[in-house]
C-alpha positions as a Markdown table, in Angstrom:
| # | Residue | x | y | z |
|---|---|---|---|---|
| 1 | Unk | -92.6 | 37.3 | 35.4 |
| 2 | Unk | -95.8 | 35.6 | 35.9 |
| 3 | Unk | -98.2 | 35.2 | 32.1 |
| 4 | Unk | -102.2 | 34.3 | 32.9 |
| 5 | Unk | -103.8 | 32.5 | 30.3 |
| 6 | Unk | -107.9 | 32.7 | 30.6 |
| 7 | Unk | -108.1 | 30.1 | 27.4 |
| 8 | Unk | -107.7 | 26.4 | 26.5 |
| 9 | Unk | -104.4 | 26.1 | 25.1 |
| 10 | Unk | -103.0 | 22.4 | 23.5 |
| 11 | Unk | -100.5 | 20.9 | 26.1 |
| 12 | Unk | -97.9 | 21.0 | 22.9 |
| 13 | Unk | -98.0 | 25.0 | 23.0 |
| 14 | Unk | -97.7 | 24.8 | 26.8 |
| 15 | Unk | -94.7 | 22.7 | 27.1 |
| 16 | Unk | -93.0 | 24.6 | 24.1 |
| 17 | Unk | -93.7 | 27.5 | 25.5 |
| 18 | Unk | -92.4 | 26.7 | 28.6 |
| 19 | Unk | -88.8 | 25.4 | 27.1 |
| 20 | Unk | -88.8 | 28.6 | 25.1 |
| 21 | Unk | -88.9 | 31.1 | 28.2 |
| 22 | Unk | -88.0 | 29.4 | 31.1 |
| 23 | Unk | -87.7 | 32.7 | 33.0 |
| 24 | Unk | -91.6 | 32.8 | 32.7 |
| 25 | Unk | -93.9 | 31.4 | 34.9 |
| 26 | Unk | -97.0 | 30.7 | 33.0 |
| 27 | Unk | -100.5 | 30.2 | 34.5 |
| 28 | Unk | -103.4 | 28.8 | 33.1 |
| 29 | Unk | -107.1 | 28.8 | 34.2 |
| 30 | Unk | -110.9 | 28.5 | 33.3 |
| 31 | Unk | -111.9 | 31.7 | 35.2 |
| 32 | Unk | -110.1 | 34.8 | 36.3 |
| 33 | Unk | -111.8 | 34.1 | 39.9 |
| 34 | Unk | -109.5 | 31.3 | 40.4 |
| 35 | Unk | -106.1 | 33.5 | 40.8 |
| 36 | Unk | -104.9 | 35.6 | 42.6 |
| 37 | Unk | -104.1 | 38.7 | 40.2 |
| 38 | Unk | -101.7 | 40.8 | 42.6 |
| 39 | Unk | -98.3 | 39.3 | 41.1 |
| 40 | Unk | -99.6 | 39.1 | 37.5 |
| 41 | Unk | -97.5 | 40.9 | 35.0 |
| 42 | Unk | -99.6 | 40.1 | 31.5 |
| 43 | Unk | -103.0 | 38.8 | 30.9 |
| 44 | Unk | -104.5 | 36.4 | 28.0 |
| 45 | Unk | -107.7 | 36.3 | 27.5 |
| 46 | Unk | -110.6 | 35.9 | 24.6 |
| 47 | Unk | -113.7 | 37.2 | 26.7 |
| 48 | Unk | -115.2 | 39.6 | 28.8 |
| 49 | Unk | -113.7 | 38.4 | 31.9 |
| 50 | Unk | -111.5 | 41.5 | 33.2 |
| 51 | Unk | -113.7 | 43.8 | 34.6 |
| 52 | Unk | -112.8 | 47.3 | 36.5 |
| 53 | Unk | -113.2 | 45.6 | 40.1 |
| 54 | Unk | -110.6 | 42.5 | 39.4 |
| 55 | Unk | -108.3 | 44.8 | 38.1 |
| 56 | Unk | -107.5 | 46.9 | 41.0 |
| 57 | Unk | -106.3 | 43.6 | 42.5 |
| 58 | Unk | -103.6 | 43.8 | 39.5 |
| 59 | Unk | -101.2 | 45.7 | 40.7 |
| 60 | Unk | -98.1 | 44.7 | 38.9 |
| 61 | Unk | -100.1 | 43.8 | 35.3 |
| 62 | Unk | -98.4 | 45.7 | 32.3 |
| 63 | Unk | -99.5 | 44.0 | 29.6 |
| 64 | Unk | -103.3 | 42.3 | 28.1 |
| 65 | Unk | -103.6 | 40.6 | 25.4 |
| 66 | Unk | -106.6 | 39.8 | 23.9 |
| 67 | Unk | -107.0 | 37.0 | 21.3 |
| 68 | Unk | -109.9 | 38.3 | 20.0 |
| 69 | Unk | -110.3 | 41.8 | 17.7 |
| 70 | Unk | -112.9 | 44.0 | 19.4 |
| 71 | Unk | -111.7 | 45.5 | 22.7 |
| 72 | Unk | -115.2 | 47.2 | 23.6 |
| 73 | Unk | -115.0 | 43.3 | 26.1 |
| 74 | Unk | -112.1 | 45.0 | 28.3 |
| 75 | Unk | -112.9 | 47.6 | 30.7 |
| 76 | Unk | -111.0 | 50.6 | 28.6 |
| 77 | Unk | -110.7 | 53.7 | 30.5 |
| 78 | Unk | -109.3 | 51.4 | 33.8 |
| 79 | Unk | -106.9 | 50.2 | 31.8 |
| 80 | Unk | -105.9 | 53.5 | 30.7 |
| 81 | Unk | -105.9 | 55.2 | 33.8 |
| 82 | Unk | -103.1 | 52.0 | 35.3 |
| 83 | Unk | -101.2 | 52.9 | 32.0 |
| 84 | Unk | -101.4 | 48.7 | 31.0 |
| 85 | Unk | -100.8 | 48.1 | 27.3 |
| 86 | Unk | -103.4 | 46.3 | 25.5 |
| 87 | Unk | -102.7 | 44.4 | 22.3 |
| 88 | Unk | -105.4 | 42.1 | 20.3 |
| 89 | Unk | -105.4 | 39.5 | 17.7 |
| 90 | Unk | -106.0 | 42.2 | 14.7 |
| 91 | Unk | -105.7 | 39.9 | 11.6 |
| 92 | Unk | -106.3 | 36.8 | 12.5 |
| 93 | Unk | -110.4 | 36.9 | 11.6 |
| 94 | Unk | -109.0 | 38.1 | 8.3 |
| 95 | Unk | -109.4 | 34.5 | 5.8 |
| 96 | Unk | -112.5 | 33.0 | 7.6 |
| 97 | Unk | -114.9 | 36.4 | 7.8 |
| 98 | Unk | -113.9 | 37.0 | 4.2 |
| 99 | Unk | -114.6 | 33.8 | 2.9 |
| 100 | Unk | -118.1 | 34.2 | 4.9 |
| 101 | Unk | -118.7 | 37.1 | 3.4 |
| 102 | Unk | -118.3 | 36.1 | -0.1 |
| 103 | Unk | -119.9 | 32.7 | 1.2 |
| 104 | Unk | -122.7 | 34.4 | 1.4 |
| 105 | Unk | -123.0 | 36.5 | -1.5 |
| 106 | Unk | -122.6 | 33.8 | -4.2 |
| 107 | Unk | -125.1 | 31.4 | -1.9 |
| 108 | Unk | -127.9 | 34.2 | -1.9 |
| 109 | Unk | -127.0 | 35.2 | -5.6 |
| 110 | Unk | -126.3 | 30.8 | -6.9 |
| 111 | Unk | -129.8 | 30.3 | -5.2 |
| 112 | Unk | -128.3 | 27.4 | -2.6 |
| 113 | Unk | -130.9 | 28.4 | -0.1 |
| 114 | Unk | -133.6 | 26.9 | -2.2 |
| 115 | Unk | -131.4 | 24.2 | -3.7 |
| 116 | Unk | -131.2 | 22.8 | 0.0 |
| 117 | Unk | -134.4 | 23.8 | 0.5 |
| 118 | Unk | -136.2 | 21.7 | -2.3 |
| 119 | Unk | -133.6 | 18.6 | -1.9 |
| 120 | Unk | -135.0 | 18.1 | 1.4 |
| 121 | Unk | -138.5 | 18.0 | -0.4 |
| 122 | Unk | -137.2 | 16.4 | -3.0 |
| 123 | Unk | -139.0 | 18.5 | -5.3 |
| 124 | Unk | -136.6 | 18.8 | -9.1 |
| 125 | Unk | -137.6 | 22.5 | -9.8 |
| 126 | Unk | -135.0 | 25.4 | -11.0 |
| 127 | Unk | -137.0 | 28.2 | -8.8 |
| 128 | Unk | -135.6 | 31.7 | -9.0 |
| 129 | Unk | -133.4 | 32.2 | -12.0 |
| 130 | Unk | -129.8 | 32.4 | -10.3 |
| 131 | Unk | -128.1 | 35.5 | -10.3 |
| 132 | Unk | -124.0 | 36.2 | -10.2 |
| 133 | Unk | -121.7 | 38.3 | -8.2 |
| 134 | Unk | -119.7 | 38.7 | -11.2 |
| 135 | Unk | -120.2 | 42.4 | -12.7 |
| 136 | Unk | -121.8 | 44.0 | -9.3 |
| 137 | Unk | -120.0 | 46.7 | -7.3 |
| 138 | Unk | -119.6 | 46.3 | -3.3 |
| 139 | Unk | -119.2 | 49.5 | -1.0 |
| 140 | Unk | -116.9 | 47.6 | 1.8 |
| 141 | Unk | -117.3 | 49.8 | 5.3 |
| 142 | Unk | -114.1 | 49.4 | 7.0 |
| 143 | Unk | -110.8 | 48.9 | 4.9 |
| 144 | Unk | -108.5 | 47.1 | 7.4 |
| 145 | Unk | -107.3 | 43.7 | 7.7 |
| 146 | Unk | -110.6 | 42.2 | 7.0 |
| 147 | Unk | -111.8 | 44.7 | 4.6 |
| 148 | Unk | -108.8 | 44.7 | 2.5 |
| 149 | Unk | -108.9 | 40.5 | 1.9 |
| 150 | Unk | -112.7 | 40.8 | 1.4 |
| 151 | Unk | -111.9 | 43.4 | -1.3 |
| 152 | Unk | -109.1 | 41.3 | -3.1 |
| 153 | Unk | -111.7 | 37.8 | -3.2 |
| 154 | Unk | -114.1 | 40.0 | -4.7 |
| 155 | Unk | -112.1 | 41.2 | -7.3 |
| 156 | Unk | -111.1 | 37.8 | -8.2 |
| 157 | Unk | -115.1 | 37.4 | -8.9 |
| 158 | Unk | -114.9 | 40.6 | -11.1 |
| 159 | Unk | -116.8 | 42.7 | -8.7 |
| 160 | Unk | -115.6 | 46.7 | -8.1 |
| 161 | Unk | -114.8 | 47.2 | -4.9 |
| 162 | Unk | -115.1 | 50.7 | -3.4 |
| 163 | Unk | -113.3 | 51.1 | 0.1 |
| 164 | Unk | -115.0 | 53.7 | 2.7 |
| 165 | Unk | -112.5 | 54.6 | 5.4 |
| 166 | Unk | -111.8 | 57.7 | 7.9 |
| 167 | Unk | -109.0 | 59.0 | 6.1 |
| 168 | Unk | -109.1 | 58.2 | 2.6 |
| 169 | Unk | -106.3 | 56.0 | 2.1 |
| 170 | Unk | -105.6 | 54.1 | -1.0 |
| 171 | Unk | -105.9 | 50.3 | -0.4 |
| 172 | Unk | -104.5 | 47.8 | -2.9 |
| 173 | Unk | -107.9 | 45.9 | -3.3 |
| 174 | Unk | -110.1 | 48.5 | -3.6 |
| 175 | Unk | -110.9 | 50.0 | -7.2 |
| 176 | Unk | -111.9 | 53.1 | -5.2 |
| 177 | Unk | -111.5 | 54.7 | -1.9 |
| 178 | Unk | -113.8 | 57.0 | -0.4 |
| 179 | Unk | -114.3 | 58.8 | 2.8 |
| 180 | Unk | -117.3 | 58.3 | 6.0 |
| 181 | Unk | -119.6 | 61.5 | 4.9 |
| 182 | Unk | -119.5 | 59.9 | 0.9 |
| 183 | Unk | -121.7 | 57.4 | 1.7 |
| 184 | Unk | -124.6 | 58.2 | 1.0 |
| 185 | Unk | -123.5 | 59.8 | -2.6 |
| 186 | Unk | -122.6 | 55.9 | -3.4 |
| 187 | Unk | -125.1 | 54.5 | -1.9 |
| 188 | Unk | -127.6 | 54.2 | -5.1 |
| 189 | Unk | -124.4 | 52.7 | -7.1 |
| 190 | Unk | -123.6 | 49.9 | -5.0 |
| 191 | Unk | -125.3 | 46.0 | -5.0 |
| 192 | Unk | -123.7 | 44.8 | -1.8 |
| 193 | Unk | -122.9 | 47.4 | 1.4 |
| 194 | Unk | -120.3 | 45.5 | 3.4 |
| 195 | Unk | -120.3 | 46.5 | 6.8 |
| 196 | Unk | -117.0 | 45.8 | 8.8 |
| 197 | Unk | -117.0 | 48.4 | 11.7 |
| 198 | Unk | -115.9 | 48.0 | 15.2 |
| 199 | Unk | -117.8 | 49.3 | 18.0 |
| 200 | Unk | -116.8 | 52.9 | 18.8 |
| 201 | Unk | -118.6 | 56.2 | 19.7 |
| 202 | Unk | -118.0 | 57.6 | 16.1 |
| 203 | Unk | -119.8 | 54.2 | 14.3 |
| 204 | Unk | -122.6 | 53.5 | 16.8 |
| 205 | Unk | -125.9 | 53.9 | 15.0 |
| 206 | Unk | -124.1 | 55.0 | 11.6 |
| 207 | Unk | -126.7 | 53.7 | 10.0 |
| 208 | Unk | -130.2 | 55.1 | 10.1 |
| 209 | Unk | -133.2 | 54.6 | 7.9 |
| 210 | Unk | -132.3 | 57.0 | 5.5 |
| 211 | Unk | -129.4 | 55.1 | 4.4 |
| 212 | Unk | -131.5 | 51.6 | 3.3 |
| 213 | Unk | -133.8 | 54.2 | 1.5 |
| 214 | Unk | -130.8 | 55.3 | -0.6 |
| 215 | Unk | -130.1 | 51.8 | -1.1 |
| 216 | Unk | -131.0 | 50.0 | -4.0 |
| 217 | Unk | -134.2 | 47.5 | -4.3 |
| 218 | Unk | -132.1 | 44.8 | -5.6 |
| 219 | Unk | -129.2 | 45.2 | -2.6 |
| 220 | Unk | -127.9 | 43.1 | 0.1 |
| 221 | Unk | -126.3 | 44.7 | 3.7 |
| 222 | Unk | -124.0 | 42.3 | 5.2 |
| 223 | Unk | -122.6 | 42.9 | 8.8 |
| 224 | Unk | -120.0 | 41.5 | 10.1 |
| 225 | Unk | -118.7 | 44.4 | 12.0 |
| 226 | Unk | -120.3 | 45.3 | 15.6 |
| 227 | Unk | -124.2 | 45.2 | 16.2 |
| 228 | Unk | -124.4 | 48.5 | 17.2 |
| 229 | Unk | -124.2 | 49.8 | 14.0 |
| 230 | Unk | -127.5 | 49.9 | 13.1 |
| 231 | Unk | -130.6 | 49.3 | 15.2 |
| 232 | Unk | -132.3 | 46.3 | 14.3 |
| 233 | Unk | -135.5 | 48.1 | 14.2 |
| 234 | Unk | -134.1 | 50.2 | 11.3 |
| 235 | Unk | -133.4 | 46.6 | 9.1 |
| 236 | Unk | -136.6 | 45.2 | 9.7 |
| 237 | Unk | -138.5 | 48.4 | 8.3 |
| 238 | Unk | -135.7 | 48.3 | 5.4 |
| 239 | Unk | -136.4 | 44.4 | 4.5 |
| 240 | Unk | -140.6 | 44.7 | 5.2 |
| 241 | Unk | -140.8 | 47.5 | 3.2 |
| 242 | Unk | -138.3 | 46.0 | 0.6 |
| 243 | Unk | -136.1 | 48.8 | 0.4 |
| 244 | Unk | -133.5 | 46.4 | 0.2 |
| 245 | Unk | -133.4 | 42.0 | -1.6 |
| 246 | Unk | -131.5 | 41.0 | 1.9 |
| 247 | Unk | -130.0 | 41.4 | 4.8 |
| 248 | Unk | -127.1 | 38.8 | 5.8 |
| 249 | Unk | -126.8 | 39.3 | 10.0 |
| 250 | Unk | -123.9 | 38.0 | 11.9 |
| 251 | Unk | -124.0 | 40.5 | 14.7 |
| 252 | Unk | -127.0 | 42.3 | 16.8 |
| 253 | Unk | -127.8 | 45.0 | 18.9 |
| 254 | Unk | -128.4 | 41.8 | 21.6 |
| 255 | Unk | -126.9 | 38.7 | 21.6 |
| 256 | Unk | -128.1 | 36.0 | 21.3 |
| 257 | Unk | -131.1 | 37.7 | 19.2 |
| 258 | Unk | -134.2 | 37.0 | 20.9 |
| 259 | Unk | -136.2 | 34.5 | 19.7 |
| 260 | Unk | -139.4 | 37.1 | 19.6 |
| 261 | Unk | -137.4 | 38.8 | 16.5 |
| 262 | Unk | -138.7 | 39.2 | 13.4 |
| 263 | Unk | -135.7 | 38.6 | 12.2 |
| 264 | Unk | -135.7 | 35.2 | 12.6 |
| 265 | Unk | -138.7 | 34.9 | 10.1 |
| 266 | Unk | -138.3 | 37.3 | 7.7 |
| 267 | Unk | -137.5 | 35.4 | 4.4 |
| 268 | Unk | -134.8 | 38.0 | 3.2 |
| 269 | Unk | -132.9 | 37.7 | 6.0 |
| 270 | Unk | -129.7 | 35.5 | 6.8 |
| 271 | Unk | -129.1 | 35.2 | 10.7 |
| 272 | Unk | -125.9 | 33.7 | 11.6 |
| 273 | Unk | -125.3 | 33.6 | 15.4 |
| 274 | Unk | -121.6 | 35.6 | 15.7 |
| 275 | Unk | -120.2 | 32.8 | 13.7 |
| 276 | Unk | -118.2 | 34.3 | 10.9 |
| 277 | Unk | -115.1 | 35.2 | 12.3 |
| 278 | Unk | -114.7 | 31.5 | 13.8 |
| 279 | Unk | -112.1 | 29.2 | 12.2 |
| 280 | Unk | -110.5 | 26.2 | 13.6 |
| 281 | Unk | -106.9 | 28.1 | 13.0 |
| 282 | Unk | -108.4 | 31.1 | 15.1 |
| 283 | Unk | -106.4 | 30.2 | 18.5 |
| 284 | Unk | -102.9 | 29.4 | 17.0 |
| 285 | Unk | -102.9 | 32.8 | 15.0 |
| 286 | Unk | -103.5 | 34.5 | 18.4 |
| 287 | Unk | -101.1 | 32.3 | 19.9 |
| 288 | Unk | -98.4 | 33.3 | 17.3 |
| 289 | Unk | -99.1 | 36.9 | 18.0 |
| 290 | Unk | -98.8 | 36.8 | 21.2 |
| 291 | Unk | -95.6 | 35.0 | 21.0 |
| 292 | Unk | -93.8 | 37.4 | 18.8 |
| 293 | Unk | -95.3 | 40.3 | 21.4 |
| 294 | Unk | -93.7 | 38.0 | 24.3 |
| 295 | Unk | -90.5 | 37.8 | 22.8 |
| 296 | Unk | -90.4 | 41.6 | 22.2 |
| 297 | Unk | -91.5 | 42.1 | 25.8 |
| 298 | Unk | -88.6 | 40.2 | 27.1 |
| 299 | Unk | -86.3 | 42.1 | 24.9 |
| 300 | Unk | -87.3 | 45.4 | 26.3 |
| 301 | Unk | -88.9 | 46.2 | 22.7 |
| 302 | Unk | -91.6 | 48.4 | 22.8 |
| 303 | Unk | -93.0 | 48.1 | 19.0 |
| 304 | Unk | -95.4 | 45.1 | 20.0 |
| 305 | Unk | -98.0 | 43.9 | 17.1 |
| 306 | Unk | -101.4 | 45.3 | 17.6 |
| 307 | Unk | -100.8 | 47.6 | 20.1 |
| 308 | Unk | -104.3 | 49.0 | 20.9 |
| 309 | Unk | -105.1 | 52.9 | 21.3 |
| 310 | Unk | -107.5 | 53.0 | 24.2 |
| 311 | Unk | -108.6 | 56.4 | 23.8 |
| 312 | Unk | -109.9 | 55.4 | 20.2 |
| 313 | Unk | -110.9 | 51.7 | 20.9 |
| 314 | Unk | -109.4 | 49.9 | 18.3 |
């Protein structure tokens, strides 16, 4: 059984791996162009390098796994049609992208932006009167992994947390659940819309115009989902027109953003350049998934973590 890895791994992991499953012969490389794929039973890989024409090369691959969440990188329906089973690194952007999230929210509502902003003038001024998160309500789009642990570090800031999802299920950190089409009923209620989507036909473009309109004056989107969630157009109306206090931005319909947008300037508007998700743990929780999925592989198990539904996307 032959394992490609397309990421930097530490030497430790390598030679522990390598005790641990000696019957595994485990490859490791910068670029997918550097192997040959024909004898290559599993894939894993962080980026979009696996593209429709190196896969029909792969004839004997089973398995990807991808150390990352979104799978809108891997060439789906290909992967489908050669019946490979693809697994990601669901969970593991859970601590950091919530503790960005609320990051952000007590920086834009503590004032730190100015703080820095006047210390490097050296100017001793209070500015704005500082705000707090404590007391607000947050509508959190997307109740998953990430959703959930953004929900339960709010509530430890006394903010009520209200949980939009497909099906309507009850999660633990959420004071209230609610379904896709109640949106824009909440809308009005809320002082901070979360959005935690991944990229999928159903949530491309789920917000329009109409939805910042509904907004409150004094709100804040965050994204931290997919960019294609809302067309960047449709925020920069929303923050010139001040249908909404701010915008924080860690995703866009192109990346990088151009430097031509307006979003770079406009002073209600946090851009973060895909950053949130990153943590300096990231690679050794994929690493631990994948060797828990490995070790069921070997075993003949078929339950591995994260398995992926391709028709769906996530």
């Amino acid at each position: 059984m032959k394992v490609l890895f397309l990421f930097k791994v530490k030497t430790s992991f390598k030679e522990y791996i390598s005790r641990k499953y000696p019957g595994v012969e485990f490859i490791y490389a910068a670029s997918i162009d550097e192997v040959s794929l024909e004898d290559i039973d599993v894939i894993a890989t962080e980026k979009e390098d696996l593209t429709h024409e190196n896969l029909k090369t792969a004839k004997s691959l089973r398995w990807v796994m991808l150390a990352a969440v979104g799978v809108d990188v891997l060439p789906l329906k290909s992967l489908q049609e050669k019946g490979v089973i693809v697994t990601n690194s669901h969970g593991v952007h859970k601590m950091p992208l919530a503790e960005s999230v609320v990051a952000h929210l007590l920086s834009i509502e503590r004032g730190l932006p100015g703080i820095y902003k006047r210390q490097a003038e050296k100017r001793w001024e209070l500015g704005k009167m500082p705000g707090e998160v404590n007391g607000s309500t947050a509508l959190i789009v997307g109740t998953g992994a990430i959703g959930g642990e953004i929900g339960r570090l709010l509530q430890a800031f006394h903010v009520h947390t209200i949980g939009c999802n497909r099906s309507g299920t009850r999660i633990a950190s959420m004071n209230e659940t609610i379904l896709f089409p109640e949106i824009m009923e909440k809308l009005p209620e809320v002082d901070y819309v979360i959005s935690i989507l991944p990229s999928t036909p159903d949530t491309r473009w789920i917000y329009q115009p109409e939805h910042f309109k509904a907004m409150k004056e004094s709100a804040v989107f965050v994204n931290v989902g997919r960019g294609d969630a809302v067309k960047e157009q449709v925020i920069i109306d929303a923050l010139t027109n001040n249908e909404i206090r701010h915008a924080v931005l860690d995703v866009f319909e192109t990346e990088p953003l151009d430097e031509s947008s307006a979003l770079w300037e406009l002073p209600n508007c946090t851009v973060s350049p895909h950053m949130s998700s990153m943590s300096d743990q990231y690679i050794n929780r994929s690493l631990d998934i994948m060797e828990t999925n490995l070790a069921k592989w070997l075993t003949g198990e078929k339950d591995l973590v994260n398995i992926v539904d391709l028709t769906k996307g996530y």
